[in-house]
C-alpha positions in Angstrom: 82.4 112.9 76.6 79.9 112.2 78.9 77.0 114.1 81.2 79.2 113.4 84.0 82.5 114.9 82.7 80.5 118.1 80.4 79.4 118.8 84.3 82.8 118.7 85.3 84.0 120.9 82.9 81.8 123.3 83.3 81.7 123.4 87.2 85.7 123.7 87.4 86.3 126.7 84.4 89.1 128.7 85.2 90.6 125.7 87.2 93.7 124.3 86.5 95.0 121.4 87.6 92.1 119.7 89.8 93.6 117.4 91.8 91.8 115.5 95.4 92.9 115.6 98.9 94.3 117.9 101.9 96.8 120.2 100.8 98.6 122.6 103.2 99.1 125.8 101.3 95.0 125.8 101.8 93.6 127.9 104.4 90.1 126.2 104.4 92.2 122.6 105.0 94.3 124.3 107.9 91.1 125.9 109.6 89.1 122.9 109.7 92.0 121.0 111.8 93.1 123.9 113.9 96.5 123.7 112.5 99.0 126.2 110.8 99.9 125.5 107.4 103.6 124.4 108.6 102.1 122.0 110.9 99.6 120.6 108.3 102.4 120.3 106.3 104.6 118.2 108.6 101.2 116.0 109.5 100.4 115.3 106.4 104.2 113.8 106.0 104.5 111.9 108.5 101.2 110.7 108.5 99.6 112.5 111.9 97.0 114.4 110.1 94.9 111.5 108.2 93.8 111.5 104.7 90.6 113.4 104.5 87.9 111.0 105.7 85.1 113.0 104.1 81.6 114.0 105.6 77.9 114.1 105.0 76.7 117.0 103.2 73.4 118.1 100.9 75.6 121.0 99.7 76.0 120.3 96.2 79.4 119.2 94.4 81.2 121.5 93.6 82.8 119.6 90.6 79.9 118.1 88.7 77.4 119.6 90.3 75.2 117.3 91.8 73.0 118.1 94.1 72.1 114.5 96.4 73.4 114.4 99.0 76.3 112.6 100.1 79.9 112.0 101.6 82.0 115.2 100.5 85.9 115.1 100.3 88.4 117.9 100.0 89.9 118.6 96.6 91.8 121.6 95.0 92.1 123.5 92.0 94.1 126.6 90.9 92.6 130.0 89.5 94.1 132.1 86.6 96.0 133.8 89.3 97.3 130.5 90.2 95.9 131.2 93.5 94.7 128.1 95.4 90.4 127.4 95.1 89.4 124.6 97.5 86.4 122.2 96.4 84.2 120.1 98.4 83.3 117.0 96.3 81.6 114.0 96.0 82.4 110.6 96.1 81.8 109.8 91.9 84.1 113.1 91.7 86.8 111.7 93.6 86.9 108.2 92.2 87.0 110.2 88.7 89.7 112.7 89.6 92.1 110.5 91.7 91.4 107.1 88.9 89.9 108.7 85.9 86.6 106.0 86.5 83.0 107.8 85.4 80.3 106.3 87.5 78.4 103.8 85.7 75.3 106.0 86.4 75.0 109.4 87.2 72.8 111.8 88.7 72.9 115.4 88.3 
């Protein structure tokens, strides 16, 4: 294990299942687009609503932590109650959680 992924597991206890993008049983997802979660749901099928884009942000990450700022993307995990939890994370976060790649260097 690395700095990186100890971060990771220690931002994201209690969550199961991590996993990055849009989802339409989110409420957070269907706010920021205006749209209900049926027609986020349709969208994201047939391809009207866009992959999340992601946005500037000094907010930290919620995954590993880090607290530079950078482009934040929409992921989502699932608490004990198997209730939906979403995340805003960065970019070395994605990459990880979508490919499984650590960042060659990382900053905390």
């Amino acid at each position: 294990m690395s700095a990186f992924t100890d971060a990771i597991e220690a931002n994201t206890v209690g969550l199961e299942d991590v996993y990055v993008g849009q989802t339409s049983c989110c409420p957070t997802c269907c706010d920021a687009l205006g749209v209900t979660e049926e027609e986020m749901e349709a969208g994201l099928e047939d391809g009207s609503i866009c992959e999340d884009e992601g946005g500037f942000s000094w907010h930290h990450c919620d995954c590993c932590g880090s607290s530079l700022g950078g482009n934040r993307y929409a992921a989502h995990g699932f608490d004990k109650n198997k209730e939906v939890v979403h995340l805003e994370i960065c970019e070395d976060c994605l990459i990880f959680l979508a490919n499984g790649d650590e960042p060659e260097k990382w900053e905390g």
